[in-house]
GUSE-91315 format. One record per residue: residue number from 0; residue in three letters; x, y, z of N, C-alpha, C in turn. Coordinates in steps of 0.2 Angstrom, whole numbers, always signed. Example, Ala and Ser with C-alpha at 12.3 -4.5 7.8 and 13.67 -1.06 7.14 Angstrom:
<pts>
<pt><i>0</i><aa>ala</aa><n_px>+66</n_px><n_py>-28</n_py><n_pz>+39</n_pz><ca_px>+62</ca_px><ca_py>-22</ca_py><ca_pz>+39</ca_pz><c_px>+66</c_px><c_py>-16</c_py><c_pz>+39</c_pz></pt>
<pt><i>1</i><aa>ser</aa><n_px>+64</n_px><n_py>-11</n_py><n_pz>+35</n_pz><ca_px>+68</ca_px><ca_py>-5</ca_py><ca_pz>+36</ca_pz><c_px>+64</c_px><c_py>+0</c_py><c_pz>+39</c_pz></pt>
</pts>
This chain:
<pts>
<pt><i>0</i><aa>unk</aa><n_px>+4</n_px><n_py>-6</n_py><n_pz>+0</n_pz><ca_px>+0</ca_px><ca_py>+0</ca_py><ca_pz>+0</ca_pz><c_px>+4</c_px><c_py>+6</c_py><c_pz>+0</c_pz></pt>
<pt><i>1</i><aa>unk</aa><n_px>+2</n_px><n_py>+10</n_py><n_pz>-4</n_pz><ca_px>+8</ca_px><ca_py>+17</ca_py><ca_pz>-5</ca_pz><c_px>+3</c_px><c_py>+23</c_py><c_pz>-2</c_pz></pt>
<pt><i>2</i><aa>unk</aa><n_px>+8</n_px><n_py>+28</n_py><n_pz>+1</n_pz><ca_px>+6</ca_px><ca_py>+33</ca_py><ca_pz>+5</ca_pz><c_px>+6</c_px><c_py>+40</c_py><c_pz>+0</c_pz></pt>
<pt><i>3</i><aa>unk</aa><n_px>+6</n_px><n_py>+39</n_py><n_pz>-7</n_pz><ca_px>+8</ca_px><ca_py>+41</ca_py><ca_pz>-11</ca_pz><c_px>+1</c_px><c_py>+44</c_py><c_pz>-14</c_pz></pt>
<pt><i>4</i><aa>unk</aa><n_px>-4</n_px><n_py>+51</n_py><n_pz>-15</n_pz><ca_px>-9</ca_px><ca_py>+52</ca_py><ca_pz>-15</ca_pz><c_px>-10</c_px><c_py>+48</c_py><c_pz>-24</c_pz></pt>
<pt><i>5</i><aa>unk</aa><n_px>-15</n_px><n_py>+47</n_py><n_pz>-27</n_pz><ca_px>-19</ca_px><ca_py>+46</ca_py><ca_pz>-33</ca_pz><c_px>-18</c_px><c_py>+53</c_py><c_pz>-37</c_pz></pt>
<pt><i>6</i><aa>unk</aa><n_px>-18</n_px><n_py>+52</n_py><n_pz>-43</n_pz><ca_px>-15</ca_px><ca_py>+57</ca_py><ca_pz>-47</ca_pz><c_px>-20</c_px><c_py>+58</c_py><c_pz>-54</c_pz></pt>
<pt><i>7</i><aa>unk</aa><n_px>-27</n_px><n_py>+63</n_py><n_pz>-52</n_pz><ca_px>-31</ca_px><ca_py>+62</ca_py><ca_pz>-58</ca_pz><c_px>-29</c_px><c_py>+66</c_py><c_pz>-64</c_pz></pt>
<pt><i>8</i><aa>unk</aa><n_px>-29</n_px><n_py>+64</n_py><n_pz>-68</n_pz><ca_px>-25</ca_px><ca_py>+68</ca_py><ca_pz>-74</ca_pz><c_px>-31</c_px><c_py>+72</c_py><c_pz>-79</c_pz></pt>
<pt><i>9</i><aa>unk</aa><n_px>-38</n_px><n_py>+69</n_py><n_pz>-79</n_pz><ca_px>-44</ca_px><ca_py>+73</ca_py><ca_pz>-80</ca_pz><c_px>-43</c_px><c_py>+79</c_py><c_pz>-77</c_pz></pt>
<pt><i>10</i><aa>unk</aa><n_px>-45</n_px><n_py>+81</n_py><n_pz>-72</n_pz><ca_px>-44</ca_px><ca_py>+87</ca_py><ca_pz>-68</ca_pz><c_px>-38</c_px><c_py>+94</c_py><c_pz>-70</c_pz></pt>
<pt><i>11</i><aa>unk</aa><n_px>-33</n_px><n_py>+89</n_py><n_pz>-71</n_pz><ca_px>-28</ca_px><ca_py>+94</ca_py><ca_pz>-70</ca_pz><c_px>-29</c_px><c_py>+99</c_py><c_pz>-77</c_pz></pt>
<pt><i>12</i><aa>unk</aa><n_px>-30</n_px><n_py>+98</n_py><n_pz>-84</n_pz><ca_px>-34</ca_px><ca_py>+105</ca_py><ca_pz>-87</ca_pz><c_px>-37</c_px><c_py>+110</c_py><c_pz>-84</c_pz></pt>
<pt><i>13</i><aa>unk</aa><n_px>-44</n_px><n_py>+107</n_py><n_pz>-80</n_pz><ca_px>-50</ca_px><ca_py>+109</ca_py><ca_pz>-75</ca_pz><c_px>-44</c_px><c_py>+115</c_py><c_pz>-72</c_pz></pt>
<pt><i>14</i><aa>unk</aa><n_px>-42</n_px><n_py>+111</n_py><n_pz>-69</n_pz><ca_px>-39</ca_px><ca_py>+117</ca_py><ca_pz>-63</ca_pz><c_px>-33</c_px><c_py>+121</c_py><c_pz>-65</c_pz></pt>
<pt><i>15</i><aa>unk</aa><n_px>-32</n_px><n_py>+119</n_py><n_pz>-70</n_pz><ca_px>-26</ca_px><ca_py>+125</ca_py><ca_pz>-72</ca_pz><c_px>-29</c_px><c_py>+131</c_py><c_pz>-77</c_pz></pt>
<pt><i>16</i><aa>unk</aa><n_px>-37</n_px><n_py>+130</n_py><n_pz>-80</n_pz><ca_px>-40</ca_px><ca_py>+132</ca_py><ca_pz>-83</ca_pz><c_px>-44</c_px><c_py>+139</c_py><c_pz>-75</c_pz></pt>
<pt><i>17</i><aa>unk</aa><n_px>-45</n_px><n_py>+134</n_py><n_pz>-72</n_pz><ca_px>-48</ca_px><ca_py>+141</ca_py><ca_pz>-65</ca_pz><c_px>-42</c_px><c_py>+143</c_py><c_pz>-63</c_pz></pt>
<pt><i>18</i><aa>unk</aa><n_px>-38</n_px><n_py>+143</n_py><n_pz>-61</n_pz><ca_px>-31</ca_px><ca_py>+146</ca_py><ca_pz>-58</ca_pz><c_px>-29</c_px><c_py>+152</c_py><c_pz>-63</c_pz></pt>
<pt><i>19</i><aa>unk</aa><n_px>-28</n_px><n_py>+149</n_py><n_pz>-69</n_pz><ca_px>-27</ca_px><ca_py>+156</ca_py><ca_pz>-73</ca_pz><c_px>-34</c_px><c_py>+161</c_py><c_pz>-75</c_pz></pt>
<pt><i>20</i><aa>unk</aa><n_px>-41</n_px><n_py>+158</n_py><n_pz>-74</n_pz><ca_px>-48</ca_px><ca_py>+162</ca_py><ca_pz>-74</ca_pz><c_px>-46</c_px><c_py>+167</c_py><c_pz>-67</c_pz></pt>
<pt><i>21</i><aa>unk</aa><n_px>-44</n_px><n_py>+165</n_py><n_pz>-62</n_pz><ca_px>-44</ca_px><ca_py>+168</ca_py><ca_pz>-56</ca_pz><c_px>-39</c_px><c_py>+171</c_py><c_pz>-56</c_pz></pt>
<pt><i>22</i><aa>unk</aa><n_px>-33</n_px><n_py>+171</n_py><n_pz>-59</n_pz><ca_px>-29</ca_px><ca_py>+178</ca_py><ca_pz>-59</ca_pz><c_px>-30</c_px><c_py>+182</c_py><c_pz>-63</c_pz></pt>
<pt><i>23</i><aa>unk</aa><n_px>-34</n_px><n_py>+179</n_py><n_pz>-67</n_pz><ca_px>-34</ca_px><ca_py>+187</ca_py><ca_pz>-75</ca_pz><c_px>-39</c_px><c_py>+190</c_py><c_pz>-73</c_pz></pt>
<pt><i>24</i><aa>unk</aa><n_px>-48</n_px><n_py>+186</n_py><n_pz>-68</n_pz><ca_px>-52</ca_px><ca_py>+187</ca_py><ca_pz>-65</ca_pz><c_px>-51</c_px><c_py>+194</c_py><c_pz>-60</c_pz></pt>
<pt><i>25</i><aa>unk</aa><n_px>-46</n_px><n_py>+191</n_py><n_pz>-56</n_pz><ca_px>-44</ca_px><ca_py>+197</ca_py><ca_pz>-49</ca_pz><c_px>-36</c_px><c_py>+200</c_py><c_pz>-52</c_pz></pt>
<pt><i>26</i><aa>unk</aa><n_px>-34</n_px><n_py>+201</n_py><n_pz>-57</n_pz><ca_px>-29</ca_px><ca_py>+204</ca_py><ca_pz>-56</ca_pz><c_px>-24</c_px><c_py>+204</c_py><c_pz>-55</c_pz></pt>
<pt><i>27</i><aa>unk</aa><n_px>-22</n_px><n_py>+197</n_py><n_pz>-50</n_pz><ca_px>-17</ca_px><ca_py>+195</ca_py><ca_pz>-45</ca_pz><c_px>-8</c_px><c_py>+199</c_py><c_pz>-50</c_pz></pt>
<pt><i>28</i><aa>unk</aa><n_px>-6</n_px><n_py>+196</n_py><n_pz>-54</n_pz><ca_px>-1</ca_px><ca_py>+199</ca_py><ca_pz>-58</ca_pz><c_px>+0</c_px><c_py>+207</c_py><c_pz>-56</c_pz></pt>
<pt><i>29</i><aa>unk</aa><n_px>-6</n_px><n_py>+210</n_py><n_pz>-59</n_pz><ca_px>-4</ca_px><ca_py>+218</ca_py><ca_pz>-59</ca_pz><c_px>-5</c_px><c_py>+219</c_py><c_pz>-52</c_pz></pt>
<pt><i>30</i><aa>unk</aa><n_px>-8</n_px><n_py>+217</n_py><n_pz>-47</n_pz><ca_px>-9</ca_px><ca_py>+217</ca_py><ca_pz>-38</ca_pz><c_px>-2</c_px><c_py>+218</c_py><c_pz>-37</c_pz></pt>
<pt><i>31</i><aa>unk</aa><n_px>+3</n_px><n_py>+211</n_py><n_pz>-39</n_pz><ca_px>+9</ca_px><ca_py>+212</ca_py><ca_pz>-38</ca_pz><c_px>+15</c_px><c_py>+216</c_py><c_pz>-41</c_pz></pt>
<pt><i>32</i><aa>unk</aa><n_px>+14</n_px><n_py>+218</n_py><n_pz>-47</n_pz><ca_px>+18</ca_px><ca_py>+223</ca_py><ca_pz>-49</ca_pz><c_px>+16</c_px><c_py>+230</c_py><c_pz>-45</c_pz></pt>
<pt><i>33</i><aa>unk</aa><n_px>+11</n_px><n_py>+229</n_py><n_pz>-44</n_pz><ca_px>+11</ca_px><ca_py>+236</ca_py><ca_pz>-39</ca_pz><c_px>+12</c_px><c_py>+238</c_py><c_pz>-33</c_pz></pt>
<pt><i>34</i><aa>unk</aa><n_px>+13</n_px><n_py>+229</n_py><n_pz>-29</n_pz><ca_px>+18</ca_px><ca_py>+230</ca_py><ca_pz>-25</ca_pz><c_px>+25</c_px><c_py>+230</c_py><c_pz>-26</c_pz></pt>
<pt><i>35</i><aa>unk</aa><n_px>+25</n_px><n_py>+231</n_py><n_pz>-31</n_pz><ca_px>+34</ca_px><ca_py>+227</ca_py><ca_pz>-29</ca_pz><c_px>+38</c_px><c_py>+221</c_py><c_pz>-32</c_pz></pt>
<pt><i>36</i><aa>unk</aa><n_px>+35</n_px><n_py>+215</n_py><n_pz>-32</n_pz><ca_px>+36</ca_px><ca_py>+209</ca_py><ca_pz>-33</ca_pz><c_px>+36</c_px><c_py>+207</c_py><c_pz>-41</c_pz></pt>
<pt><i>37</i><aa>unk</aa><n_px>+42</n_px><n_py>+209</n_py><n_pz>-41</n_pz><ca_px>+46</ca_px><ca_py>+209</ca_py><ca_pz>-50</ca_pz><c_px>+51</c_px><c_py>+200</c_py><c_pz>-49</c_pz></pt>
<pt><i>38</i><aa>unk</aa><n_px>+52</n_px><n_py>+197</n_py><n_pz>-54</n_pz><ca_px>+58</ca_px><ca_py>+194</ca_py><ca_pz>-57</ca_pz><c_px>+63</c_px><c_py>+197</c_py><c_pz>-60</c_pz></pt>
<pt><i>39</i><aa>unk</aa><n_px>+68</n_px><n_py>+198</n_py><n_pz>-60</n_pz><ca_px>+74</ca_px><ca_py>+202</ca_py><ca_pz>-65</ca_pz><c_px>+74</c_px><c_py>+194</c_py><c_pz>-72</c_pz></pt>
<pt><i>40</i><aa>unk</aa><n_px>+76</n_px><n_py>+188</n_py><n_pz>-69</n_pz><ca_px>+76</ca_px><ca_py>+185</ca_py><ca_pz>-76</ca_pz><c_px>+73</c_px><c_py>+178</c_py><c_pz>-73</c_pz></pt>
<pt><i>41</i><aa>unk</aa><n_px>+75</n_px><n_py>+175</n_py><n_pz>-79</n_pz><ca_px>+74</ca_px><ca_py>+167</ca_py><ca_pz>-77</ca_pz><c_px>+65</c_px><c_py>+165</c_py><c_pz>-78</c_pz></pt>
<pt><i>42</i><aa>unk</aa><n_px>+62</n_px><n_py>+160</n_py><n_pz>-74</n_pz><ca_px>+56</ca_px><ca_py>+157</ca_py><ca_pz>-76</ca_pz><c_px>+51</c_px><c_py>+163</c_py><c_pz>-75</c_pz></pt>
<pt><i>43</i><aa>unk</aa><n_px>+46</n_px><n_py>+166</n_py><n_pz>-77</n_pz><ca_px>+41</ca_px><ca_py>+170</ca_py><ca_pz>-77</ca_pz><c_px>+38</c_px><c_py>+169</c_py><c_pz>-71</c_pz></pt>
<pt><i>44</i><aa>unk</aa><n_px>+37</n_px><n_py>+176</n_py><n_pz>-67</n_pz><ca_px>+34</ca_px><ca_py>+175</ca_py><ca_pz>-60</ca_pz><c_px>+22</c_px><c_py>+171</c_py><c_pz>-61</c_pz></pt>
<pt><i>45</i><aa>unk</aa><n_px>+23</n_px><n_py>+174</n_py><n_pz>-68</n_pz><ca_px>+16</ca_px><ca_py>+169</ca_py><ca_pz>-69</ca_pz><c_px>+17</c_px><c_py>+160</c_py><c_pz>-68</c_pz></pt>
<pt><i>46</i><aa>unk</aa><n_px>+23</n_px><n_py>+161</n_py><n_pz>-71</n_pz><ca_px>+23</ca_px><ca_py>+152</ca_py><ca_pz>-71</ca_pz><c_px>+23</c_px><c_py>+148</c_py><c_pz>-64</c_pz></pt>
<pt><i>47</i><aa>unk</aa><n_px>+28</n_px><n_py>+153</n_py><n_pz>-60</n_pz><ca_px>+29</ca_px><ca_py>+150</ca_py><ca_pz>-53</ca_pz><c_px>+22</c_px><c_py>+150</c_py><c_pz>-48</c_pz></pt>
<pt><i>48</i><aa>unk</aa><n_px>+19</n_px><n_py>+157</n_py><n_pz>-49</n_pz><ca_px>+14</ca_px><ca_py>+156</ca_py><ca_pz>-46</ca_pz><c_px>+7</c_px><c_py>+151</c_py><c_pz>-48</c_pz></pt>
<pt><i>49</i><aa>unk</aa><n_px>+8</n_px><n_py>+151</n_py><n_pz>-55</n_pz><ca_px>+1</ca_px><ca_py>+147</ca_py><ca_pz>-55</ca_pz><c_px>+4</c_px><c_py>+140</c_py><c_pz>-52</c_pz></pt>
<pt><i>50</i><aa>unk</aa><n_px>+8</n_px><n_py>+138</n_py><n_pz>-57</n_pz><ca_px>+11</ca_px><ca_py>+132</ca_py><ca_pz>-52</ca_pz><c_px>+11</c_px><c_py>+128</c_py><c_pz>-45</c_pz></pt>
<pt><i>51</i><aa>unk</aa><n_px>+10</n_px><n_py>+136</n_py><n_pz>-40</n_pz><ca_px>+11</ca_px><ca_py>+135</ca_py><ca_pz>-31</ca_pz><c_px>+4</c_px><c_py>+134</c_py><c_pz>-31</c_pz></pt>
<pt><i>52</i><aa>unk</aa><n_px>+0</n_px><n_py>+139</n_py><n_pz>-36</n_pz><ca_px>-9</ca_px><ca_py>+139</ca_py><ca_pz>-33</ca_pz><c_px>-14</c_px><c_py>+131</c_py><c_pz>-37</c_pz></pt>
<pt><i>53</i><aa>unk</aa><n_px>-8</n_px><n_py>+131</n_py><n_pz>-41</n_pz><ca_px>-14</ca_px><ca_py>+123</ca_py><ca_pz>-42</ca_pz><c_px>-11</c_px><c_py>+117</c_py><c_pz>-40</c_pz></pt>
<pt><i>54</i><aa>unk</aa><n_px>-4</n_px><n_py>+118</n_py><n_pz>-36</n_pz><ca_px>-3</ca_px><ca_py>+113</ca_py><ca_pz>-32</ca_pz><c_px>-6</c_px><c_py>+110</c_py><c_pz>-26</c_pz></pt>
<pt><i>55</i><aa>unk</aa><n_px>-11</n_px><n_py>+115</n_py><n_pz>-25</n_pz><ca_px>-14</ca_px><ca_py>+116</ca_py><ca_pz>-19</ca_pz><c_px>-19</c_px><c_py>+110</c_py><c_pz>-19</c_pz></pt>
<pt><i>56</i><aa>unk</aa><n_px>-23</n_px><n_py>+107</n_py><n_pz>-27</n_pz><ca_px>-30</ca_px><ca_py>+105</ca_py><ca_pz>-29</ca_pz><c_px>-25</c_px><c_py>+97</c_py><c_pz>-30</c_pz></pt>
<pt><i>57</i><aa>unk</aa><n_px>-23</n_px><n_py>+93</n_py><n_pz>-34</n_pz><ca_px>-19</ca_px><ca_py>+91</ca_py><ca_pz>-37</ca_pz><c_px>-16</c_px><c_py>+83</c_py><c_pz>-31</c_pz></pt>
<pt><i>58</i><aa>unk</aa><n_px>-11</n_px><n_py>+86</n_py><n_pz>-31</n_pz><ca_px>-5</ca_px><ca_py>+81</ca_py><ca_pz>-29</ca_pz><c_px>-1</c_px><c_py>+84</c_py><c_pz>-22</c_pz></pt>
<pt><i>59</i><aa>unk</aa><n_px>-4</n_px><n_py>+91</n_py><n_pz>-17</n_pz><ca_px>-3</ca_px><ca_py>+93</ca_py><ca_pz>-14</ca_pz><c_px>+5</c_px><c_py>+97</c_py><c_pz>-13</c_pz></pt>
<pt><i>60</i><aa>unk</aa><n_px>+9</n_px><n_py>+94</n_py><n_pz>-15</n_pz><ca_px>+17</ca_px><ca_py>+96</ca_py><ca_pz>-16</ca_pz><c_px>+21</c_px><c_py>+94</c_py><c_pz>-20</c_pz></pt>
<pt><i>61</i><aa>unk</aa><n_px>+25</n_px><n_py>+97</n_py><n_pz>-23</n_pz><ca_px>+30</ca_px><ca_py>+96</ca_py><ca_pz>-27</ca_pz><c_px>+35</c_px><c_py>+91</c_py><c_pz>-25</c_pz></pt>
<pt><i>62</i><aa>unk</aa><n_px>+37</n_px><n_py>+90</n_py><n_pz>-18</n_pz><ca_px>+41</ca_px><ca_py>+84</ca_py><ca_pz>-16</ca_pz><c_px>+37</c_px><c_py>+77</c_py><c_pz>-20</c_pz></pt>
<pt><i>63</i><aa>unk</aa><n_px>+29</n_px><n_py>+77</n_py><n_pz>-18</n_pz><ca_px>+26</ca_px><ca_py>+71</ca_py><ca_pz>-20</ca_pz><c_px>+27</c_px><c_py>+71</c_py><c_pz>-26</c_pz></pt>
<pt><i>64</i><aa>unk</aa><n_px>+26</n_px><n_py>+76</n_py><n_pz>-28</n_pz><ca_px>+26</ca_px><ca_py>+75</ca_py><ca_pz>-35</ca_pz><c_px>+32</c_px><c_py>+73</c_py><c_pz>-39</c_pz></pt>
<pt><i>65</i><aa>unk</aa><n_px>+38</n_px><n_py>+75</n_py><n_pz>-35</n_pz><ca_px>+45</ca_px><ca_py>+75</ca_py><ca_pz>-41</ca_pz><c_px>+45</c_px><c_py>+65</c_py><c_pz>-37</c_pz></pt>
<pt><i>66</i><aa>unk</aa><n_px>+42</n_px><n_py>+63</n_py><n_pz>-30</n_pz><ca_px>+43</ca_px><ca_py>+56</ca_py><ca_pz>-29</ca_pz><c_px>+39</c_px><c_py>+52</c_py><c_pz>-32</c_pz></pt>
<pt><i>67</i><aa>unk</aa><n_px>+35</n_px><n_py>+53</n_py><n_pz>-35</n_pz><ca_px>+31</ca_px><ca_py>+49</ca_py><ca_pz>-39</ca_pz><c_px>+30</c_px><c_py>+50</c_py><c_pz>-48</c_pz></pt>
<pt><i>68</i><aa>unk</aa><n_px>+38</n_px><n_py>+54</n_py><n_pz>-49</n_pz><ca_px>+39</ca_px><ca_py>+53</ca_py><ca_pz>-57</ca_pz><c_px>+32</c_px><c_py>+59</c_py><c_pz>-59</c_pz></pt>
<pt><i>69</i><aa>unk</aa><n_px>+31</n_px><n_py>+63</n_py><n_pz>-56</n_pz><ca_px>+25</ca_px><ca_py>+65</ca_py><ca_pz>-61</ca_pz><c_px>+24</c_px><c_py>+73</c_py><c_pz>-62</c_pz></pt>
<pt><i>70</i><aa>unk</aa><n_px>+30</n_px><n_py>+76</n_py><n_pz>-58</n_pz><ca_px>+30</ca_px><ca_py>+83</ca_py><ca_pz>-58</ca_pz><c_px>+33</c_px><c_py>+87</c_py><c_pz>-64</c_pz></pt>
<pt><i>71</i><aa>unk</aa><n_px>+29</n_px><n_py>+89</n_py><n_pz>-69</n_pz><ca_px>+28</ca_px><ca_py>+94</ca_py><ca_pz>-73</ca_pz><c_px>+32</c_px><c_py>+101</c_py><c_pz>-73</c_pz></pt>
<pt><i>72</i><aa>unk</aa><n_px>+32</n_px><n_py>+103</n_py><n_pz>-67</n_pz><ca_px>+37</ca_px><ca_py>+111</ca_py><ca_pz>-66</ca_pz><c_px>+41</c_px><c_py>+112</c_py><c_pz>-72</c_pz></pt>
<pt><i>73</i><aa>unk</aa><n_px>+41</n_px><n_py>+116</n_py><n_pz>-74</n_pz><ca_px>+47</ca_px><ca_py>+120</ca_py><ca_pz>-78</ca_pz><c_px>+55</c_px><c_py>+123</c_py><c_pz>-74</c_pz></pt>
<pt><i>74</i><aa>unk</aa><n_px>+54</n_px><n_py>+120</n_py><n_pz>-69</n_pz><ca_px>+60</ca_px><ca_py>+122</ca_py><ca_pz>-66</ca_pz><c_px>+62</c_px><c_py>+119</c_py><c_pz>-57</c_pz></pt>
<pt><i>75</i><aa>unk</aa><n_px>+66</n_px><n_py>+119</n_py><n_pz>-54</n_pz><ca_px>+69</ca_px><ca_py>+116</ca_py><ca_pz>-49</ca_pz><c_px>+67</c_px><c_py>+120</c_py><c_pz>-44</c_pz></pt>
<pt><i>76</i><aa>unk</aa><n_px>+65</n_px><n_py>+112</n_py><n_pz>-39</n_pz><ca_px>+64</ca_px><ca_py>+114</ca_py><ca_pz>-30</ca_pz><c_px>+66</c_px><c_py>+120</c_py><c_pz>-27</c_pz></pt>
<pt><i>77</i><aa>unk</aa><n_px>+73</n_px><n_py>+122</n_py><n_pz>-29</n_pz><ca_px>+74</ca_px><ca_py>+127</ca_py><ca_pz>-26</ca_pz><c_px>+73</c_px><c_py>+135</c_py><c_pz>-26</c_pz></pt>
<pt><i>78</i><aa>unk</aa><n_px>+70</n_px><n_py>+135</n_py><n_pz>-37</n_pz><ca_px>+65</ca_px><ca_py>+141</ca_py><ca_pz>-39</ca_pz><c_px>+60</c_px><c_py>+140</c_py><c_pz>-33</c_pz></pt>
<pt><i>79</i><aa>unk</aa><n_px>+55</n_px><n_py>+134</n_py><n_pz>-35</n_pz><ca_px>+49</ca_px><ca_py>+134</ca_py><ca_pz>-30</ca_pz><c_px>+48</c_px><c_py>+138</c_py><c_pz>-22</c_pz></pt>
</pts>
């Protein structure tokens, strides 16, 4: 028995489709350019954050995800 969560792969469009409705919805992006919260380079601060906000629905963490071969990310643990 693995302790390892189930991985619906139906949903994962679903929620990446709300996540990005919900930032263009509320403005989150320009929210944060207005405080402050810029990238100089590297992965796009959009990609990081949808990222963290739909891992929330999913596989709960990127740990689980990079331990069961199945994490997607565009970039390394220690971006995240």
């Amino acid at each position: 028995m693995s302790s390892l969560p189930s991985f619906d792969t139906e949903n994962k469009p679903k929620i990446a489709r709300s996540v990005e409705k919900f930032f263009k919805d509320y403005k989150v992006m320009e929210l944060l350019r207005r405080c402050g919260l810029r990238k100089s380079k590297g992965i796009p601060l959009w990609s990081i954050l949808s990222y963290i906000f739909s891992n929330v629905f999913p596989d709960r963490s990127m740990y689980m995800q990079q331990k069961s071969g199945r994490c997607t990310a565009g970039f390394s643990k220690n971006t995240y």
